[in-house]
C-alpha positions in Angstrom: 11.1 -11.1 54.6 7.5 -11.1 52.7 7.1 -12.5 49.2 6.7 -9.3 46.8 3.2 -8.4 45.8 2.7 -9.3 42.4 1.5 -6.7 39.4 -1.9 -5.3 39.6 -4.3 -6.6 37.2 -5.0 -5.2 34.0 -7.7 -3.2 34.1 -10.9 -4.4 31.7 -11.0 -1.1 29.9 -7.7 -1.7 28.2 -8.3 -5.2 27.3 -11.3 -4.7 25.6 -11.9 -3.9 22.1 -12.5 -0.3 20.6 -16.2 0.2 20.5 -18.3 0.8 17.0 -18.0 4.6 17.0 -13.7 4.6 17.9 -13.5 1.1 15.6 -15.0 3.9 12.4 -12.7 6.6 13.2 -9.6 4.8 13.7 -10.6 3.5 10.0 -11.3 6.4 8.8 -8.0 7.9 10.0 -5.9 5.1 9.0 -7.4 5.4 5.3 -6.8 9.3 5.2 -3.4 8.5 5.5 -2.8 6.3 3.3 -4.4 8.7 0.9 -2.4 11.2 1.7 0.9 9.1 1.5 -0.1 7.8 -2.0 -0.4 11.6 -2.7 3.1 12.2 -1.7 4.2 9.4 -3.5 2.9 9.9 -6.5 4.3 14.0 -6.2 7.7 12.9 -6.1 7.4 10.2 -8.6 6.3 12.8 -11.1 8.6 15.1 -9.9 11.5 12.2 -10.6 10.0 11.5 -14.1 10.3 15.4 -14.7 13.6 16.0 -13.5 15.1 12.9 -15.7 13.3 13.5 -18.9 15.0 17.5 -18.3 18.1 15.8 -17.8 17.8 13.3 -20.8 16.5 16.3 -23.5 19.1 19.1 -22.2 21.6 18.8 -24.8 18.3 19.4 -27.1 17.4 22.0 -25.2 20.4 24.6 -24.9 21.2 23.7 -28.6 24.6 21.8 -28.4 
């Protein structure tokens, strides 16, 4: 019986670090979504304010 071959090493391309150009874009992606989540956060919050100040003023509203 022969001792198993171990693993392959890991090749130098995915050990090394993003260059400039893919360093800038991964930035720029990972801040357009975080403006784009605060976005949708702050949509629903307002919607949430919305829906409880229609709730809170209803008896006002249908004149009971």
């Amino acid at each position: 019986m022969s001792a198993p071959t171990p693993p392959p090493a890991p090749s130098s391309e995915s050990t090394e670090s993003p260059s400039a150009p893919e360093a800038q874009e991964n930035a720029k992606t990972a801040e357009s979504r975080r403006k784009k989540t605060l976005g949708v956060a702050m949509g629903i919050g307002s919607a949430a304010i919305v829906a409880a100040l229609l709730y809170a003023n209803r008896s006002k509203r249908s004149g009971k």
